[in-house]
DSSP file (Angstrom, degrees, kcal/mol; ACC not computed):
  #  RESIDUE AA STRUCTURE BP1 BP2  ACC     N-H-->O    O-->H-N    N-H-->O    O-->H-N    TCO  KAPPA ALPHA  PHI   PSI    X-CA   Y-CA   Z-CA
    1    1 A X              0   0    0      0, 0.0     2,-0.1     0, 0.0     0, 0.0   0.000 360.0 360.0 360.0 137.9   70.0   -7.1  -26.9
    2    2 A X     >  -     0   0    0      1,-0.1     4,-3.7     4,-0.0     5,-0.3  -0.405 360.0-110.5 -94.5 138.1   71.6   -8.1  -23.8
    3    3 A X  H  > S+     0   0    0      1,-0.2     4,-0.7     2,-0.2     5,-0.1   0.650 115.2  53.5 -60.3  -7.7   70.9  -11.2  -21.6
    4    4 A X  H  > S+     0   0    0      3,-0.1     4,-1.7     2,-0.1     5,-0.4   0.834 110.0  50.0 -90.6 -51.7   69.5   -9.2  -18.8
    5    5 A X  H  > S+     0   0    0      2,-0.2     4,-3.2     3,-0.2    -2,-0.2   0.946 106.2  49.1 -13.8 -78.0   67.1   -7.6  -21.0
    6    6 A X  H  X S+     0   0    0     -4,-3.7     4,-2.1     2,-0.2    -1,-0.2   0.814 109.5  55.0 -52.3 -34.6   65.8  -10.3  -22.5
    7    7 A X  H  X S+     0   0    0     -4,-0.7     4,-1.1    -5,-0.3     3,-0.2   0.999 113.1  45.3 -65.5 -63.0   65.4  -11.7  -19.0
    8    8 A X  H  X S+     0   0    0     -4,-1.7     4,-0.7     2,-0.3    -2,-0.2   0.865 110.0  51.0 -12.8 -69.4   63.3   -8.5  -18.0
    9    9 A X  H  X S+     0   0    0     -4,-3.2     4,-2.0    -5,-0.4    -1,-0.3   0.953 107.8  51.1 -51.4 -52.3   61.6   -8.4  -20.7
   10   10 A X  H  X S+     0   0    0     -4,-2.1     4,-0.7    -3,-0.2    -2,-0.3   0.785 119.9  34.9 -53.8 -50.6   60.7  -12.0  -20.1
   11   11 A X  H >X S+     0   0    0     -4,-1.1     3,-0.9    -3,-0.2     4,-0.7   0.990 118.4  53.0 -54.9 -88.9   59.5  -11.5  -16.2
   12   12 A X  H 3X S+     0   0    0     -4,-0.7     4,-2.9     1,-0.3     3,-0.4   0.444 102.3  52.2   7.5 -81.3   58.1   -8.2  -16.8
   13   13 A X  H 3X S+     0   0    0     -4,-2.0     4,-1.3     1,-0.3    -1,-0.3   0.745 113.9  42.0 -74.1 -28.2   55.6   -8.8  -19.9
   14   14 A X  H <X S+     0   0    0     -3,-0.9     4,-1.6    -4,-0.7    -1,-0.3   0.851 113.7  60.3 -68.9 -30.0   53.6  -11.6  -18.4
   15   15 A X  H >X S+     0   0    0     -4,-0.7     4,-1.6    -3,-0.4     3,-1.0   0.981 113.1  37.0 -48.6 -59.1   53.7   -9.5  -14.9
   16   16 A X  H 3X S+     0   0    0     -4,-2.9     4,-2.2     1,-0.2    -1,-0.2   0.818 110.6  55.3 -80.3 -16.4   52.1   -6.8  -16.4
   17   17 A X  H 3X S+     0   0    0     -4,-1.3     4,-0.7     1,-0.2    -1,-0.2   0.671 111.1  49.9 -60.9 -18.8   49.7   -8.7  -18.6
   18   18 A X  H <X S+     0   0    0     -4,-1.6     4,-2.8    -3,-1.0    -2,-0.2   0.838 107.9  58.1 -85.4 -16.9   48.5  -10.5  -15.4
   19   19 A X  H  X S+     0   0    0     -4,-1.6     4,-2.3     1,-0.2    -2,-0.2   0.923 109.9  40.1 -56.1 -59.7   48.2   -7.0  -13.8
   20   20 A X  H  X S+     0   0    0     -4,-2.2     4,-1.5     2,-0.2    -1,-0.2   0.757 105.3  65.2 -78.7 -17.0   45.9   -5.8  -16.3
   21   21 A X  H >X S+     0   0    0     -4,-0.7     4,-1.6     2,-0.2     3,-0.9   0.992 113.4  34.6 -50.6 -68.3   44.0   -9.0  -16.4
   22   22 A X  H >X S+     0   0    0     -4,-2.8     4,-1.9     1,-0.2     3,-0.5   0.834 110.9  61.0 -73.5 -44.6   43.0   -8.4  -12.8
   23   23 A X  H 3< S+     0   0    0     -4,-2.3     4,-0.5     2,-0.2    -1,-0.2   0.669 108.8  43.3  45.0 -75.7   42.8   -4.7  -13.3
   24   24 A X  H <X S+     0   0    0     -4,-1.5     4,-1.6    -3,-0.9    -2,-0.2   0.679 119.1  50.2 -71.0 -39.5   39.8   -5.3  -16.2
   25   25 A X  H <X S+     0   0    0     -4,-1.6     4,-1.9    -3,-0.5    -2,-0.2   0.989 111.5  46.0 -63.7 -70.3   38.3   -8.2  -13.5
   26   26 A X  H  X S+     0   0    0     -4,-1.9     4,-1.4     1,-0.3    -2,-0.2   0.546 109.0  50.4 -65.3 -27.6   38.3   -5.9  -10.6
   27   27 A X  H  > S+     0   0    0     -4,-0.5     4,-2.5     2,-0.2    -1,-0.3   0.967 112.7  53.2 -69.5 -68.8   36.7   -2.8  -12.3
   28   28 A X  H  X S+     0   0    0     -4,-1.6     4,-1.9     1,-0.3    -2,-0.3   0.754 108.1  47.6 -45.0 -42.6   34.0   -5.1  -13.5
   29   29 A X  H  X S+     0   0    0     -4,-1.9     4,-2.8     1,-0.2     5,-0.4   0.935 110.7  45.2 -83.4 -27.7   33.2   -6.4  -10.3
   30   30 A X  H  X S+     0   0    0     -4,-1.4     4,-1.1     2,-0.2    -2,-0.2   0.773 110.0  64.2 -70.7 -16.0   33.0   -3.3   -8.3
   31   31 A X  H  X S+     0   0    0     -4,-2.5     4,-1.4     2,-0.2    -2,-0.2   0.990 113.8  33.2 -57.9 -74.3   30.8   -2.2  -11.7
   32   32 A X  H >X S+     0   0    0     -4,-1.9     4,-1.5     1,-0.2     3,-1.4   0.916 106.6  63.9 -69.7 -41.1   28.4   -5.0  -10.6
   33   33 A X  H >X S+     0   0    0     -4,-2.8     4,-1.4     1,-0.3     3,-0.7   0.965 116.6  41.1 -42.6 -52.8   28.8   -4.6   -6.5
   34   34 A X  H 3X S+     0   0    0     -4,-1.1     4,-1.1    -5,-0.4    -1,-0.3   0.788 112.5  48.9 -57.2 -35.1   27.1   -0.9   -7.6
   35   35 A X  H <X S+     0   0    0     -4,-1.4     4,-1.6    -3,-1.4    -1,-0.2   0.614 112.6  44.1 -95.4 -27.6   24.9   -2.0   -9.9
   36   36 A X  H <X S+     0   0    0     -4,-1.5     4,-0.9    -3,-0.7    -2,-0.2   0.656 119.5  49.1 -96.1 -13.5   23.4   -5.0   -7.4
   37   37 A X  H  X S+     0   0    0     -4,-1.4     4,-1.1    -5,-0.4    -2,-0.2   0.970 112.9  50.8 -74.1 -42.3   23.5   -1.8   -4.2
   38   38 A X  H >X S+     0   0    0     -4,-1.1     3,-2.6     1,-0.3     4,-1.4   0.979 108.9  44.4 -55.6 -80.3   21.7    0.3   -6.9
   39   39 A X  H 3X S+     0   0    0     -4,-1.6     4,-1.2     1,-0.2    -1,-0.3   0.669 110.5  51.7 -35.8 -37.3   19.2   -2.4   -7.4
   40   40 A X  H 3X S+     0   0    0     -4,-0.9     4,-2.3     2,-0.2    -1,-0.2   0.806 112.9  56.7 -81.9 -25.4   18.6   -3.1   -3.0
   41   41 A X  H <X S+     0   0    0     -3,-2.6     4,-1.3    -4,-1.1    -2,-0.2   0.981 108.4  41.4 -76.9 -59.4   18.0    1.3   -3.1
   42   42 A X  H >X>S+     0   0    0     -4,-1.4     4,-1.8     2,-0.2     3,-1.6   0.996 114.7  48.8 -69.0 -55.0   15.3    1.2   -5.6
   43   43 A X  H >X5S+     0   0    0     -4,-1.2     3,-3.1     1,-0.2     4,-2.1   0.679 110.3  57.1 -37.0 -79.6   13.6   -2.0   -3.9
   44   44 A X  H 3<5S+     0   0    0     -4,-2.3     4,-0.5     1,-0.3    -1,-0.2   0.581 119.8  29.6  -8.5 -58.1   14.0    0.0   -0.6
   45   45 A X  H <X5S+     0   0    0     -3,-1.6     4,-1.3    -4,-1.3    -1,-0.3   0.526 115.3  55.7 -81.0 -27.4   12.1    2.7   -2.2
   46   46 A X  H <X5S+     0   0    0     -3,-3.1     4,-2.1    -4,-1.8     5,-0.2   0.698 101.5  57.8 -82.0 -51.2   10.0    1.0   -4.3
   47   47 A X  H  X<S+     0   0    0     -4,-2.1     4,-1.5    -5,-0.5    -2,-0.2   0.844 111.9  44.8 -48.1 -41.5    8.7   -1.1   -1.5
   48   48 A X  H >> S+     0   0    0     -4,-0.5     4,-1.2     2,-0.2     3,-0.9   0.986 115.6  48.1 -66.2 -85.0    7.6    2.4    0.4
   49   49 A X  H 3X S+     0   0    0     -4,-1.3     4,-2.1     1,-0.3    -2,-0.2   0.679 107.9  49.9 -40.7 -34.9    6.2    3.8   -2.6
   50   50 A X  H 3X S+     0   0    0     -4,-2.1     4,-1.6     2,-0.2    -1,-0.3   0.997 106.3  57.1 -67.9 -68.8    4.4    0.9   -3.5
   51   51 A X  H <X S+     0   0    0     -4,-1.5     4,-1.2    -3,-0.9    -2,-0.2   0.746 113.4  44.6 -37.7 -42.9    2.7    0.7    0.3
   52   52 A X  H  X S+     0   0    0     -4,-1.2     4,-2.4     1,-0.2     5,-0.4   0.918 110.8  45.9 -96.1 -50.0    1.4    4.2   -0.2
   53   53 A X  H  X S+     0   0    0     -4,-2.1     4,-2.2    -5,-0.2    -1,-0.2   0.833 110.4  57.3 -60.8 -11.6   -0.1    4.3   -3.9
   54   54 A X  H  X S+     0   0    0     -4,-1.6     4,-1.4     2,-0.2    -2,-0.2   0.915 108.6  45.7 -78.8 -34.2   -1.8    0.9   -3.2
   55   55 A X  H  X S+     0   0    0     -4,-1.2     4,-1.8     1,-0.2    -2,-0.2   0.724 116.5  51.1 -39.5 -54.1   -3.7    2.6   -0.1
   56   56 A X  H  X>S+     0   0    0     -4,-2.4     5,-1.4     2,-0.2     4,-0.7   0.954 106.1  44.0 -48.4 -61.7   -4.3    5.3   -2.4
   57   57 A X  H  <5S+     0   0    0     -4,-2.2     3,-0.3    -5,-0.4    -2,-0.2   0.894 109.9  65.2 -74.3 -25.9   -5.8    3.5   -5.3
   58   58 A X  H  <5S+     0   0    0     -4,-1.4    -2,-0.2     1,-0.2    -1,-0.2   0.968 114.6  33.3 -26.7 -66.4   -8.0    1.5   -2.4
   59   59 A X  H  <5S-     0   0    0     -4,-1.8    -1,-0.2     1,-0.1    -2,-0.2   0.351 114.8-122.4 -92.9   4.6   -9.5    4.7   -1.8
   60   60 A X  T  <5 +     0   0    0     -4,-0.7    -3,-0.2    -3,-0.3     3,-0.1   0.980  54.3 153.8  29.1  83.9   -9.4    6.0   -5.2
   61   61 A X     >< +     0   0    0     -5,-1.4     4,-2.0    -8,-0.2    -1,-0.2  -0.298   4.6 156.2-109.7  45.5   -7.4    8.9   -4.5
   62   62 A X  H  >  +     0   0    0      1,-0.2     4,-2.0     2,-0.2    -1,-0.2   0.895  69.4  57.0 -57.6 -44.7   -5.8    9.3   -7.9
   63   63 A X  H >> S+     0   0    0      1,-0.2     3,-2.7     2,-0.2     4,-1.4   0.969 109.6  53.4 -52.1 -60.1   -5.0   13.2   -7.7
   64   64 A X  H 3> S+     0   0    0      1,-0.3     4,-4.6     2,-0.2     5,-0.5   0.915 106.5  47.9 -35.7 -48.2   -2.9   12.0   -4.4
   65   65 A X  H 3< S+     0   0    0     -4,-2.0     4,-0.4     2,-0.2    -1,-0.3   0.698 112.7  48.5 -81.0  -1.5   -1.0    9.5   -6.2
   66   66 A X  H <X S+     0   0    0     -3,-2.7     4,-1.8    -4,-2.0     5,-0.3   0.922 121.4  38.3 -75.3 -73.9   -0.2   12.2   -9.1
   67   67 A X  H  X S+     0   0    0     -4,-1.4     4,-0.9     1,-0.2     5,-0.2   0.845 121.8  45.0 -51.9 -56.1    0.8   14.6   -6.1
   68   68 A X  H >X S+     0   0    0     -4,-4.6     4,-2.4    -5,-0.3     3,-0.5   0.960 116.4  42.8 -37.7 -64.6    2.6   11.5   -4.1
   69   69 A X  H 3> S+     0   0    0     -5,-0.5     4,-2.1    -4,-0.4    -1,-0.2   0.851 117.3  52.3 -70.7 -29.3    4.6    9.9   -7.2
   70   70 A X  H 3X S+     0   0    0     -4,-1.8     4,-1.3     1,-0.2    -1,-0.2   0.707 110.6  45.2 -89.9  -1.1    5.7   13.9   -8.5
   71   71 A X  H << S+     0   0    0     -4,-0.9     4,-0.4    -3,-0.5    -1,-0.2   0.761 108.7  52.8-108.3 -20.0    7.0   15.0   -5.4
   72   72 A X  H >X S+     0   0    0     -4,-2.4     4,-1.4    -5,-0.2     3,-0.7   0.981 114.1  49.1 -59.1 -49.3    9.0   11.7   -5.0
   73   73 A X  H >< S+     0   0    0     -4,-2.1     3,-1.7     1,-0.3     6,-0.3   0.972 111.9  45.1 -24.5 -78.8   10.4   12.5   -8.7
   74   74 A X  T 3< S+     0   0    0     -4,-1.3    -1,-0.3     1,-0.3     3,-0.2   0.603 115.6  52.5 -81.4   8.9   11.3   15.9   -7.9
   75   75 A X  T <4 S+     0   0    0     -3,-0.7     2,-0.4    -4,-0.4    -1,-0.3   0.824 105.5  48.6 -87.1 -21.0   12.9   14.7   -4.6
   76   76 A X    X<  -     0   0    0     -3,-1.7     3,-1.7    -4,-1.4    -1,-0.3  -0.945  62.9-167.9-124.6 100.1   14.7   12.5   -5.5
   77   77 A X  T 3  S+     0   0    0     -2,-0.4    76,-0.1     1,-0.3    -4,-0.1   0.398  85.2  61.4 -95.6  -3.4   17.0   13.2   -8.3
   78   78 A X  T 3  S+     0   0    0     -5,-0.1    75,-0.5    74,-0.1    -1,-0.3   0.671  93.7  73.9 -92.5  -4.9   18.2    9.4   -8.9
   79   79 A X  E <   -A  152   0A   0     -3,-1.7    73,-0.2    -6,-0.3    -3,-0.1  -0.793  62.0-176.5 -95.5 153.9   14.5    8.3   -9.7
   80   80 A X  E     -     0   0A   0     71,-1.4     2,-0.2     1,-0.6    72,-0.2   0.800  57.9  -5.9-111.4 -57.2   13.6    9.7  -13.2
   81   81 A X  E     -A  151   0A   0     70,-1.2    70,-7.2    14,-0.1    -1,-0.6  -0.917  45.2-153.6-161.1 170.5   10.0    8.6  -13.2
   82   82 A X  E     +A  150   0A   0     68,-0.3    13,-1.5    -2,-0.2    14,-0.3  -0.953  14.9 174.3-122.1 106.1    7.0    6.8  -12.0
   83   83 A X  E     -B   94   0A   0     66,-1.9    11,-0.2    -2,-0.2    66,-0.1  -0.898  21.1-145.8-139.4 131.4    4.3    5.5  -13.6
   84   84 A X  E     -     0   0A   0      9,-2.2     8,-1.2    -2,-0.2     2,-0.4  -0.161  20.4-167.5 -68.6 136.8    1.2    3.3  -12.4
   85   85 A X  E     -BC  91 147A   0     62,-1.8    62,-2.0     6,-0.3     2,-0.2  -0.970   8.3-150.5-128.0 144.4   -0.3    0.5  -15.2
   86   86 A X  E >   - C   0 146A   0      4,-0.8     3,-1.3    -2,-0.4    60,-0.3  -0.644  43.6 -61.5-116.2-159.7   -3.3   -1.0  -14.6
   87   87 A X  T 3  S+     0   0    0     58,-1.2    59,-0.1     1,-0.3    26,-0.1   0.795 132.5  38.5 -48.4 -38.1   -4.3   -4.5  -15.8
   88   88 A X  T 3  S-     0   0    0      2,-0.1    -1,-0.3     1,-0.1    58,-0.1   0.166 119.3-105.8-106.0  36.3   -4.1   -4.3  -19.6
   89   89 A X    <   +     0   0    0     -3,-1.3     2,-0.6     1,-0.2    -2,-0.1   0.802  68.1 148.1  65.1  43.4   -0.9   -2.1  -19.2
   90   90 A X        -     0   0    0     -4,-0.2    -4,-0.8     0, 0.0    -1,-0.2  -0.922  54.2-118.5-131.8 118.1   -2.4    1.2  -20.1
   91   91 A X  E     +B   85   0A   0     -2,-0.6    -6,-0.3    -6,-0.1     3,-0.1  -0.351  38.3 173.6 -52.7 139.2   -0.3    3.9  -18.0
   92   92 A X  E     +     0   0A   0     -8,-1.2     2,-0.3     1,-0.3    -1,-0.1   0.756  64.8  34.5 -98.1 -33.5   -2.9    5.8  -15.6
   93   93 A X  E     -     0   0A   0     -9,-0.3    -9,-2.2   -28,-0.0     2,-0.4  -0.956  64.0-173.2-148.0 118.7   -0.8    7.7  -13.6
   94   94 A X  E     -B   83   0A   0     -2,-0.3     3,-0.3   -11,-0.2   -11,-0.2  -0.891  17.3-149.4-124.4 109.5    2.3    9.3  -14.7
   95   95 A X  S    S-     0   0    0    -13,-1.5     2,-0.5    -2,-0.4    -1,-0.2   0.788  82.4  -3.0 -34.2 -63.9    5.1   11.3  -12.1
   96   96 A X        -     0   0    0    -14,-0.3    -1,-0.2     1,-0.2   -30,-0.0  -0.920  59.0-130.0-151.0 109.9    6.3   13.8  -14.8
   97   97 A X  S    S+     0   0    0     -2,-0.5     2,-1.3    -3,-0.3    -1,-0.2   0.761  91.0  78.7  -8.1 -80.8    5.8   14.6  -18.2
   98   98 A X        +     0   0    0     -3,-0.1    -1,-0.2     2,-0.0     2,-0.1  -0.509  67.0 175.5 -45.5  72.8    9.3   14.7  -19.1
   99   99 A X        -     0   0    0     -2,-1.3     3,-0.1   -18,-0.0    -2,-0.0  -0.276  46.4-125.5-147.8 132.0   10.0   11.2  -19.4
  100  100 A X  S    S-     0   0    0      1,-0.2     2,-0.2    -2,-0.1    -2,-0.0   0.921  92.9 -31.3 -73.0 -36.3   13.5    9.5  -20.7
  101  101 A X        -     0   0    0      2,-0.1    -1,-0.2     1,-0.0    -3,-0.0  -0.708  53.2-116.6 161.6 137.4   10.9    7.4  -23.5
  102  102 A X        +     0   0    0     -2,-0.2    -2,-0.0    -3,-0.1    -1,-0.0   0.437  64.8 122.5 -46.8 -24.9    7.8    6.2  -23.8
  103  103 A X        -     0   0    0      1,-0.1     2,-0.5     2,-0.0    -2,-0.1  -0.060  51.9-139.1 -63.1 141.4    8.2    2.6  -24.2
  104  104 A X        -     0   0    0      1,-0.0     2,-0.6   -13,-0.0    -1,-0.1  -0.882  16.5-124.1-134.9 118.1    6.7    0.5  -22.0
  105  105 A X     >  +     0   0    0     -2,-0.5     4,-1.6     1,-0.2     5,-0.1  -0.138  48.9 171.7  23.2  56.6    8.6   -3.0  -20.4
  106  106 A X  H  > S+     0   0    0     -2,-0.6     4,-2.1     2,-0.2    -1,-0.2   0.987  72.3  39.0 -29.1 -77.9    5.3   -5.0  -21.9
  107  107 A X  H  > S+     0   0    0      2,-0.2     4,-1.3     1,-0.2    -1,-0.1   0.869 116.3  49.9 -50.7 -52.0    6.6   -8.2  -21.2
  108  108 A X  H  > S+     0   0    0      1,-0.2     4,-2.0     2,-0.2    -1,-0.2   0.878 112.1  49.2 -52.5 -49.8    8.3   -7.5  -17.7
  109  109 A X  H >X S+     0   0    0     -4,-1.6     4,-1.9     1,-0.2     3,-0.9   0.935 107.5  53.7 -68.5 -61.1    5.3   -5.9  -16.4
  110  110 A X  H 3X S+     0   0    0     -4,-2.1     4,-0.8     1,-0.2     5,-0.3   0.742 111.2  47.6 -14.3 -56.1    3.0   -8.8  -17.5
  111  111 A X  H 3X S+     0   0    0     -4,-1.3     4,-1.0     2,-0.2     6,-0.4   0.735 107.4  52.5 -62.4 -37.7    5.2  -11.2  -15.7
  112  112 A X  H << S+     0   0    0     -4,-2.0    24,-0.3    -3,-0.9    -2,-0.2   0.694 112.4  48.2 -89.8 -21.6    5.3   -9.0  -12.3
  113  113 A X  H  < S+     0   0    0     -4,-1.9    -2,-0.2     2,-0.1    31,-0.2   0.538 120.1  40.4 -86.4 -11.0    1.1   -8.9  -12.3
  114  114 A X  H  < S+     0   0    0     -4,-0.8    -2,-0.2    -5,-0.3    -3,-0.2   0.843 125.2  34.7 -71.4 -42.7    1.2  -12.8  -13.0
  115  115 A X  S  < S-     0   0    0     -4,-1.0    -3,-0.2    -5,-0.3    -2,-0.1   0.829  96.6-145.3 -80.9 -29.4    3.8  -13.6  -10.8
  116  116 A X        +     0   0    0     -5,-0.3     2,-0.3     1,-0.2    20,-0.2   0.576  64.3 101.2  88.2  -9.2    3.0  -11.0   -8.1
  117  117 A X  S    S-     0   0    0     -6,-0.4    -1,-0.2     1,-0.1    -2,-0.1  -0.730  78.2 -95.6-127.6 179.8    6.2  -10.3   -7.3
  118  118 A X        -     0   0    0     -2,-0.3     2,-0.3    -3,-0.1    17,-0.2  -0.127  34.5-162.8 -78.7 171.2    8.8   -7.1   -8.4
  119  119 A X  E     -D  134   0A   0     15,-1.1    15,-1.9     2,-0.0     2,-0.2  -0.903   3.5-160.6-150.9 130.6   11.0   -7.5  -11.1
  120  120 A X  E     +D  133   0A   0     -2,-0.3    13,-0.2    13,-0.2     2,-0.2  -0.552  11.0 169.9 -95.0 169.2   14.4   -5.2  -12.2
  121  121 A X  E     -D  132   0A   0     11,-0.8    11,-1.6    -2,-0.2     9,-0.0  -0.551  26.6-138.6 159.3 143.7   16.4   -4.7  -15.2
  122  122 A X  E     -D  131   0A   0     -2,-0.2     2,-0.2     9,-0.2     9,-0.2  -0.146  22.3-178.7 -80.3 173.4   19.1   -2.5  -16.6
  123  123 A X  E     -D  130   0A   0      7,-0.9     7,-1.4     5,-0.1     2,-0.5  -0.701  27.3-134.6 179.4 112.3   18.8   -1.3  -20.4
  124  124 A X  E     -D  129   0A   0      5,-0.2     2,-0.5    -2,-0.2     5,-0.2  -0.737  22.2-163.0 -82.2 141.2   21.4    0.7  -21.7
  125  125 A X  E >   -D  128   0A   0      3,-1.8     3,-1.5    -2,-0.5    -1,-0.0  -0.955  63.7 -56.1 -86.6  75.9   19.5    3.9  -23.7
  126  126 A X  T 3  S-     0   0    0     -2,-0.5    -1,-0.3     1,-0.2     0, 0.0  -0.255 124.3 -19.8  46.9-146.2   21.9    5.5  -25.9
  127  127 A X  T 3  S+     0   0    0     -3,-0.1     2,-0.6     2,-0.1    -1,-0.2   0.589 124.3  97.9 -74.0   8.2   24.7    6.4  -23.5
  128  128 A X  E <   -D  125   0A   0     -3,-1.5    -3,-1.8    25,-0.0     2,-0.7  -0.640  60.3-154.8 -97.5 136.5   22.3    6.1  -20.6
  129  129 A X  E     -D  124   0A   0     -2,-0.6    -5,-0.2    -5,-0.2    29,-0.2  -0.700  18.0-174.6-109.6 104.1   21.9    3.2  -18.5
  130  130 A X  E     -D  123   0A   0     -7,-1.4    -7,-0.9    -2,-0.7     2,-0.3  -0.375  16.6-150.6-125.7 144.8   18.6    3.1  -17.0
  131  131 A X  E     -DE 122 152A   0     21,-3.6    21,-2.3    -9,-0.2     2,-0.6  -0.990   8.1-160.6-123.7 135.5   17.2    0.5  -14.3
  132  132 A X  E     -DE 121 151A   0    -11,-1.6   -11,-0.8    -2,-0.3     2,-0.5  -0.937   9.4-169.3-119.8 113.0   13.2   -0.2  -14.5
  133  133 A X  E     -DE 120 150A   0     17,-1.8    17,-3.7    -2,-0.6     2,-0.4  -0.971  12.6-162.3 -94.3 127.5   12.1   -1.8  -10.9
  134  134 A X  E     -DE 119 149A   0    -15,-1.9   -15,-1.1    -2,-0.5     2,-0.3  -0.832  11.1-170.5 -87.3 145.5    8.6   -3.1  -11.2
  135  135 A X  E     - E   0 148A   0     13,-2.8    13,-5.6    -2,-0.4   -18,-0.1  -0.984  26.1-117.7-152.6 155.0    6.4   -3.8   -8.8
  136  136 A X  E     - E   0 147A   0     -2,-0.3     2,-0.5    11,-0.3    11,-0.2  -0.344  26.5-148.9 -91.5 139.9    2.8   -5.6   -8.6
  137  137 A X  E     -     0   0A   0      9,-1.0     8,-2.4   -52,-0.1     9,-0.5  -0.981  23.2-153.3-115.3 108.3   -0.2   -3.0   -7.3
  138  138 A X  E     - E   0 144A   0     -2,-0.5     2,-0.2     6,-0.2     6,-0.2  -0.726   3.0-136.8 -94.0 152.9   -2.6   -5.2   -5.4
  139  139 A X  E >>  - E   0 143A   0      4,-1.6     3,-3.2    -2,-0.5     4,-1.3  -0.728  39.8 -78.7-118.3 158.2   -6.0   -4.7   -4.9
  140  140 A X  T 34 S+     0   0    0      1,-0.3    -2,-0.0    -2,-0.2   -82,-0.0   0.203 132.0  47.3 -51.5  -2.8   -8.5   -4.9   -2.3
  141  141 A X  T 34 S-     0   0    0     -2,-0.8    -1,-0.3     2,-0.1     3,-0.1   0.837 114.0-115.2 -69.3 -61.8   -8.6   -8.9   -2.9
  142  142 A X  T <4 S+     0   0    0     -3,-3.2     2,-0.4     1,-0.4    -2,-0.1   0.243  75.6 123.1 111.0  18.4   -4.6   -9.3   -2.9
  143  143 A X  E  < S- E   0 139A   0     -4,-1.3    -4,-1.6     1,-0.0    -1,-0.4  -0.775  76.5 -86.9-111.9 176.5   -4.2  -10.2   -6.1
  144  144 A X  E     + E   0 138A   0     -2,-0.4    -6,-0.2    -6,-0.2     3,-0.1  -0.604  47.5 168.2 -81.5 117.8   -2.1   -8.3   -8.7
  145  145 A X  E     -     0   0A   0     -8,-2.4   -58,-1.2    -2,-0.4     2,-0.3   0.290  61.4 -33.1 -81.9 -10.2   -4.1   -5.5  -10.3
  146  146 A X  E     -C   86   0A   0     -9,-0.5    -9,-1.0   -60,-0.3     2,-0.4  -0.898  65.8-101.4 173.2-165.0   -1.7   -3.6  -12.1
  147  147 A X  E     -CE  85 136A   0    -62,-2.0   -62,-1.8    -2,-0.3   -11,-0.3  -0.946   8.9-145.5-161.3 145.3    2.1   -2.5  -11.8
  148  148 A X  E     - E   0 135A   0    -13,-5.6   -13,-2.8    -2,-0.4     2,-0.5  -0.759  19.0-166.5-100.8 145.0    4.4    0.7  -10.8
  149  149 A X  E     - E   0 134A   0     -2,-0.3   -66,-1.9   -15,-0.2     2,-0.3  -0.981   3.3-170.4-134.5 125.9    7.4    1.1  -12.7
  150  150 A X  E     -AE  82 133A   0    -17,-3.7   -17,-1.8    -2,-0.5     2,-0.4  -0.929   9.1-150.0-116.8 169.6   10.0    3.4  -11.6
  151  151 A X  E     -AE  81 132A   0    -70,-7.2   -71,-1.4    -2,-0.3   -70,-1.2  -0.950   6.5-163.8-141.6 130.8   12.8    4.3  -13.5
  152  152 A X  E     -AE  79 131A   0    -21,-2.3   -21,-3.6    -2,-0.4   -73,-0.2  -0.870  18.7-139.6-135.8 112.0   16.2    5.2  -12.4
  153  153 A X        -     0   0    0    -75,-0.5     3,-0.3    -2,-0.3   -23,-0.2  -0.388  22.5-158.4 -37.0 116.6   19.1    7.1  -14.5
  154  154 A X    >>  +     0   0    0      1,-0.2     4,-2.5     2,-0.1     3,-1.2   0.114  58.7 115.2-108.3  55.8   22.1    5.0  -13.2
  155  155 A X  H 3>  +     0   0    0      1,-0.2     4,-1.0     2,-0.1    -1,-0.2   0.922  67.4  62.9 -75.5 -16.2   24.4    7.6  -14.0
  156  156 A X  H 34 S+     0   0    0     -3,-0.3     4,-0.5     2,-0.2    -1,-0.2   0.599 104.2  48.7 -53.2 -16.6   25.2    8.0  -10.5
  157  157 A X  H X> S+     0   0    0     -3,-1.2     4,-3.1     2,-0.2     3,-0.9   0.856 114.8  52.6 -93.3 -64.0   26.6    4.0  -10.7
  158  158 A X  H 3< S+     0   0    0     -4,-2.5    -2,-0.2     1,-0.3    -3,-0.1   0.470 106.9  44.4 -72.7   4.7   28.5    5.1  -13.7
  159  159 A X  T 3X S+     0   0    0     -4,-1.0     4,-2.2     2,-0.1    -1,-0.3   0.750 111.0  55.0 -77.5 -35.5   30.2    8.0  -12.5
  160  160 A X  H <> S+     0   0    0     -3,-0.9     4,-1.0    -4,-0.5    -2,-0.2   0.876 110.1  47.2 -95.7 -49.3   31.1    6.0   -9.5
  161  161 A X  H  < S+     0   0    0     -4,-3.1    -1,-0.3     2,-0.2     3,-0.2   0.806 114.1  48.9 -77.6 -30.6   32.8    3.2  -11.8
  162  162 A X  H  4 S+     0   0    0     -5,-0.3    -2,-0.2     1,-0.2    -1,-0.2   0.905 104.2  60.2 -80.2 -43.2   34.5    5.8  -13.8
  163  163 A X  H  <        0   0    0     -4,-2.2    -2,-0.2     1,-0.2    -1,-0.2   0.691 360.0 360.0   7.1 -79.2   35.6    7.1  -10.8
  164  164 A X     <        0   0    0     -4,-1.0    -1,-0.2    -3,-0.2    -2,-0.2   0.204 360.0 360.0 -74.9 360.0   37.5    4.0   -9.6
């Protein structure tokens, strides 16, 4: 092997190891820049949604907030589901049957009717990665009566990263 080779070789493999370094970095952060946009869309939404089932459960409109929470569903094809808890966490009102799984964010939800205030988190689901926004339902006092959870497929995040 020739001394200009060897020199090549010598520039070269650390060039491209730094290449991919940053590469690996850069994917990852535009992974999270998506994931934290994802997260400001459901609060957006969540916030709305919230305004209108709490006015609703004031007036103990429940069929409305069945009607309200399934036509957001089927409008909006990055929210999956909806469903209303009231204090001892027993769903009341639920957007759509068809449901990604039953399990229900015990702990989180607990914590967002103590605390009062909304709460996210990702959970990968078999190859799905799903984001649960909570949010505190107050009642005609103002204190936290319950919680909405909605729950968002993020394949749209992970196309986008696959994508790039």
């Amino acid at each position: 092997m020739g001394l200009k080779l060897r020199l090549l070789l010598v520039l070269m493999i650390p060039l491209i190891l730094v290449v991919g370094v940053y590469g690996v970095f850069r994917i990852r952060q535009e992974q999270q820049d998506l994931l934290d946009e994802n997260r400001r869309y459901v609060a957006l939404a969540g916030k709305g949604i919230q305004s209108a089932v709490e006015n609703a459960l004031r007036d103990w409109q429940i069929s409305d907030i069945k009607r309200l929470l399934a036509e957001i569903v089927a409008e909006q094809e990055q929210i999956d589901r909806i469903r209303v808890f009231d204090a001892r966490l027993t769903p009341t009102v639920v957007s759509n049957p068809l449901v990604i799984g039953e399990e229900v964010p015990a702990a989180a939800l607990r914590r967002t009717i103590e605390t009062g205030r909304p709460e996210g988190l990702y959970q990968q689901r078999g190859p799905q990665l799903v984001f649960y926004y909570l949010v505190p339902l107050h009642g005609r006092g103002g204190q936290a009566s319950g919680a909405m959870e909605i729950v968002q497929l993020a394949s749209a995040v992970t196309r986008r990263v696959q994508a790039a």
